[in-house]
C-alpha positions as CSV (number, residue, x, y, z in Angstrom):
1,X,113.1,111.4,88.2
2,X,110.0,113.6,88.5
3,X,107.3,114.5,86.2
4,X,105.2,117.6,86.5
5,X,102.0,119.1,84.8
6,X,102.3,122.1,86.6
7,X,99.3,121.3,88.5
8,X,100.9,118.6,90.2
9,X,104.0,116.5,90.0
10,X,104.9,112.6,90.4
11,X,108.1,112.3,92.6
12,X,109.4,109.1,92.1
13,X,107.9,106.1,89.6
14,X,107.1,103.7,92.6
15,X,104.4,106.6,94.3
16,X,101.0,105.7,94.2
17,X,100.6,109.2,94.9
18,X,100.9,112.2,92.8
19,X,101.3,115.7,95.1
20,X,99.6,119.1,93.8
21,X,101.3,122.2,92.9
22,X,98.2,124.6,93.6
23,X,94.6,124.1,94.7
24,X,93.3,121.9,92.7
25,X,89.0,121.1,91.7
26,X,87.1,118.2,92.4
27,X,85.8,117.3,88.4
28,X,88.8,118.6,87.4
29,X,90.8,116.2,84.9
30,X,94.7,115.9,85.3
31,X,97.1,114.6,82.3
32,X,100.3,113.7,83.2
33,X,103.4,112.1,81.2
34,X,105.0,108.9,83.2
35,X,107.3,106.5,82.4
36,X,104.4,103.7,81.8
37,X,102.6,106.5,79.4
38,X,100.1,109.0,79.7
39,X,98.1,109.1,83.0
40,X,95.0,110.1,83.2
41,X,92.4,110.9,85.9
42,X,89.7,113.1,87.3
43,X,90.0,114.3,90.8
44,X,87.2,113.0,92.8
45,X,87.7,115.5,95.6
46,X,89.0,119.2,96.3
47,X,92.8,118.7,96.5
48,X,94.4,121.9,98.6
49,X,97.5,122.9,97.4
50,X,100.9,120.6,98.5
51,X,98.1,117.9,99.4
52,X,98.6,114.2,98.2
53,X,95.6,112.5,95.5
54,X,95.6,108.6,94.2
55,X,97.7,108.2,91.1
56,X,95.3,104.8,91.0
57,X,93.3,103.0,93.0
58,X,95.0,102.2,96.4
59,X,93.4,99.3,98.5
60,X,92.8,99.0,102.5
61,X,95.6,98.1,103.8
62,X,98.3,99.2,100.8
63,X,101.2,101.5,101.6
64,X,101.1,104.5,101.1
65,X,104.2,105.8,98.7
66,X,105.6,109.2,97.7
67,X,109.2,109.8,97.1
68,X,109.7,106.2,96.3
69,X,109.1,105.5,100.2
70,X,106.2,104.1,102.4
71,X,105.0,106.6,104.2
72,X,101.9,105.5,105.5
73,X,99.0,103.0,104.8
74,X,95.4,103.0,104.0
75,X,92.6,102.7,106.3
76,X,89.9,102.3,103.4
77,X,89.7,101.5,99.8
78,X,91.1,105.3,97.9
79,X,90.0,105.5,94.2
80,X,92.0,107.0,92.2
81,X,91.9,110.9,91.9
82,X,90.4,111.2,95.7
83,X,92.2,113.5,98.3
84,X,95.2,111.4,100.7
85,X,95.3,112.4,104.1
86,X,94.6,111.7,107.6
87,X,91.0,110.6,107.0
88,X,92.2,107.5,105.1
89,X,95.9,107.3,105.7
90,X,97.6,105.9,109.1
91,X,101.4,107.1,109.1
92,X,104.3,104.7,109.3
93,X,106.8,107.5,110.0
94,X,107.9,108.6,113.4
């Protein structure tokens, strides 16, 4: 099941990641209906549009999850609402 704001969309419940729909703000504050309840966060960093950001804090170390998968793991501590990418993410995938 997925949830969506529009700005960005959770793809599967176990994700510690949410994914945006568009170019999204640093300072800007995302509200987004889950399964657990409300969610909500302010980005820490400029998220480019189809990019990955911390649905919570994700520590060294932690797989990284969207679409219910691990997909990677982190190199350093993420917060939640900072950008997911290659500066702090090692991929498990092929």
């Amino acid at each position: 099941m997925d949830f969506s704001t529009g700005q960005c969309i959770l793809l599967h419940d176990k994700d510690n990641t949410l994914t945006a729909l568009l170019s999204l703000a640093a300072g800007q504050e995302i509200a987004l209906k889950t399964v657990q309840g409300m969610l909500k966060l302010t980005l820490r960093d400029e998220i480019p549009y189809a990019h990955k950001f911390a649905r919570r804090d994700i520590e060294a170390g932690e797989d990284i999850m969207k679409y219910g998968e691990v997909i990677g793991s982190a190199t350093a501590f993420i917060p939640a609402g900072a950008h997911v990418h290659v500066h702090n993410v090692k991929g498990k995938r092929a």
